[in-house]
Every structure is written in C-alpha cells, then in structure tokens.
C-alpha positions in Angstrom: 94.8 73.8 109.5 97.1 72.2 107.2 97.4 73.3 103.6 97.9 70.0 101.8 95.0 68.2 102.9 91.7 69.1 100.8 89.6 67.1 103.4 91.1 69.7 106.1 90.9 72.8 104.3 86.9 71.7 103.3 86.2 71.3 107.8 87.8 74.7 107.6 85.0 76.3 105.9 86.3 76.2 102.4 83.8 75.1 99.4 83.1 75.0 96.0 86.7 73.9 94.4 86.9 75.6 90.8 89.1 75.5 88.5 90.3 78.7 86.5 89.2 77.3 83.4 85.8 77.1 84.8 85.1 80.1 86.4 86.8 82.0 83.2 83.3 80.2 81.8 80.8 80.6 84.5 81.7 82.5 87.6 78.0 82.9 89.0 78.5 80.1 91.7 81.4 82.6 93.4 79.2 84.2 96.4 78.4 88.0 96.3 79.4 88.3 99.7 82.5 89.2 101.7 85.4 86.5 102.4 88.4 85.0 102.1 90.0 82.4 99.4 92.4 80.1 98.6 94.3 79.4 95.2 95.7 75.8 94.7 97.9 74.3 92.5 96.7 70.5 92.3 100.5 69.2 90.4 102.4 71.2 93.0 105.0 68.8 92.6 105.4 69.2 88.9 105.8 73.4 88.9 106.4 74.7 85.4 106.7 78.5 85.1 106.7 80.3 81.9 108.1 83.8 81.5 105.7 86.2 80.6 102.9 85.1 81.5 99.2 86.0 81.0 98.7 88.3 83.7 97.6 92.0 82.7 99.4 95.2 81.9 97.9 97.5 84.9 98.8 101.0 84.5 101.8 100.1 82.4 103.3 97.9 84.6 104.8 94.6 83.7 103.3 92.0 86.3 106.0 89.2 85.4 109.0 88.1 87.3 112.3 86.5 86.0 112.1 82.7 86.5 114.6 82.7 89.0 112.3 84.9 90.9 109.6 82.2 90.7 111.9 79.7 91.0 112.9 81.2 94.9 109.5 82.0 95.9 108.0 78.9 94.9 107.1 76.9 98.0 108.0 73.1 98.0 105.3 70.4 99.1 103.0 73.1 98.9 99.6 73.2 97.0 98.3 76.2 98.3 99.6 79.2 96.2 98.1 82.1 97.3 95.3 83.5 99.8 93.6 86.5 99.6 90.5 88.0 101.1 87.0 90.5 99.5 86.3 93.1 101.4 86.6 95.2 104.1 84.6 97.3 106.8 84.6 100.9 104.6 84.6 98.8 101.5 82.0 97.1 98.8 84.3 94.1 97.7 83.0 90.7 97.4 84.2 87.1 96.6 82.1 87.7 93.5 83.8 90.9 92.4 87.4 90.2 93.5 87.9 87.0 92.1 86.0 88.8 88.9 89.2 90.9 89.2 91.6 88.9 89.7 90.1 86.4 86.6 90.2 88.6 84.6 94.0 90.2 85.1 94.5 86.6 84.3 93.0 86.5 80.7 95.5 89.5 80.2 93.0 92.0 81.1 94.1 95.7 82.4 92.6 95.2 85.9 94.0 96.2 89.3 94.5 92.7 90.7 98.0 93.3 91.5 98.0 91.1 94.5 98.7 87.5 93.4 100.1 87.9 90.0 102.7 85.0 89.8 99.9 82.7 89.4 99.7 84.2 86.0 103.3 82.5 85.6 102.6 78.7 86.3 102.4 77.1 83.3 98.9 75.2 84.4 97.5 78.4 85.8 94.2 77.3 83.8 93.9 74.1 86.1 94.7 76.3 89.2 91.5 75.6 91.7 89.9 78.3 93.8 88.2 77.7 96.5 86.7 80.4 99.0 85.2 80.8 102.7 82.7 83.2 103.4 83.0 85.7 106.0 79.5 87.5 106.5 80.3 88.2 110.4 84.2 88.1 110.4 86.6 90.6 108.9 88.1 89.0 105.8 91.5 90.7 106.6 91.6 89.1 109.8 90.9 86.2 108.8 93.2 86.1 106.0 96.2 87.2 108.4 95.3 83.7 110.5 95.8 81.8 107.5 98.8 83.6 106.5 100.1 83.1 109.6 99.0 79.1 110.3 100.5 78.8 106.5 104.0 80.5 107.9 104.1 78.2 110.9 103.4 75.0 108.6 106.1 76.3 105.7 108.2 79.0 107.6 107.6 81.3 104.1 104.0 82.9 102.7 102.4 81.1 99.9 104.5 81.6 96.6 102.0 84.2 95.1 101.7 86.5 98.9 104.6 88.6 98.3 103.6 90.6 100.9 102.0 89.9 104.4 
C-alpha cells in the first residue's frame, strides 16, 4: 500500500474522505461498526504547527508538545499522519464512537483520546481528512499493526501522530 496515493489507499478499502471540519458538523456518515482509520494531512508539504494546540486537558494532563518535538516527529513527503483502529474482541468501540472521541478531544474537550494528539498541533488540523476501513470480520488491532508496519517499511518511522507502536 503506499500512503501518498489516495487512489491506492481507496483499493485498500478506505472510504468516505472527511474533513475535520465536517464531521465536527455531521459525523453520522462514520460507521457504527469496528475498524481501522487513517488521518491525512492534504498540505503535507506546507506543515505549520502551533504550540498549544486545541487538544483537551484529559485528567490534567497537558496533551501538547514543544515545537521541536513536532518538528522531529513530523514525517517528510508524508500525508498520512496518524492511524488508529475501534475496537477490540472484549470491547464495544466503534468507528462511530472513537472518532466521536477523538473529535471531540479536538474541540478541546476532556476526553480520553490520548492516542493521536499532535494532530491537535497542525495548524490546519480543521482541514485534516479522515478516512476509515471497516473491519466487521478482521481484528482492528491487527490490522492496524499491518499498516503500521507497511507505513514503517515505506518511511522507516511511524506516522507523525503514532508515538507508540
């Protein structure tokens, strides 16, 4: 799979291409159902990041980064800023509910969304697109450790917002 080409990513099983701003104002197209995702930064190769940013306060702790952190985990020629997976065999996560999450740690909203956060510190983060793959038969986590690690083997380094694997 290679990460830069939308056309490639789509014959991977991805759909529906929304941006933040978007789905921060309708978010019923995102499926009720178990999968994976991808976040994308369509003007990769203009990154701005601002320092804080609009990510939430959860349980006290200060989800921002210095710049210079950013600035050494961002990943050059890449689009693809974070992927992430809903659900689990034991648990009740969806697409629907963890991007739910994750949308609204972005509007600065105490939520557990930890995972991810430095999108929060792009300066476009509102134009970010998600995009997402359902999983009904597949584990998401497996899954979302192939892409992690067909993303490694194109870029040598996770996706700037995957700080851990």
């Amino acid at each position: 799979m290679n990460f830069n080409d939308i056309d490639d990513i789509k014959k991977n099983g991805f759909t529906d291409f929304k941006t933040i701003r978007d789905l921060w104002t309708d978010k019923s197209s995102i499926p009720k159902i178990k999968g994976v995702y991808l976040v994308i930064n369509p003007t990769f190769k203009k990154t701005e990041f601002i320092n804080p940013g609009v990510g939430g306060f959860f349980k006290g702790k200060d989800p921002n980064v210095s710049i210079t952190e950013l600035q050494n985990n961002h990943v050059d020629n890449s689009q693809v800023v974070y992927i992430g997976k809903a659900g689990s065999p034991t648990g009740q996560a969806t697409l629907n509910s963890r991007l739910g999450q994750y949308l609204r740690f972005g509007e600065t909203k105490n939520v557990g969304h930890w995972g991810g956060r430095l999108i929060w510190q792009l300066k476009n983060h509102s134009d970010l697109v998600f995009c997402w793959k359902p999983t009904p038969k597949d584990e998401p986590r497996e899954i979302e450790k192939q892409l992690l690690s067909a993303y490694i083997k194109q870029f040598g380094v996770r996706p700037f917002a995957n700080l851990t694997g």
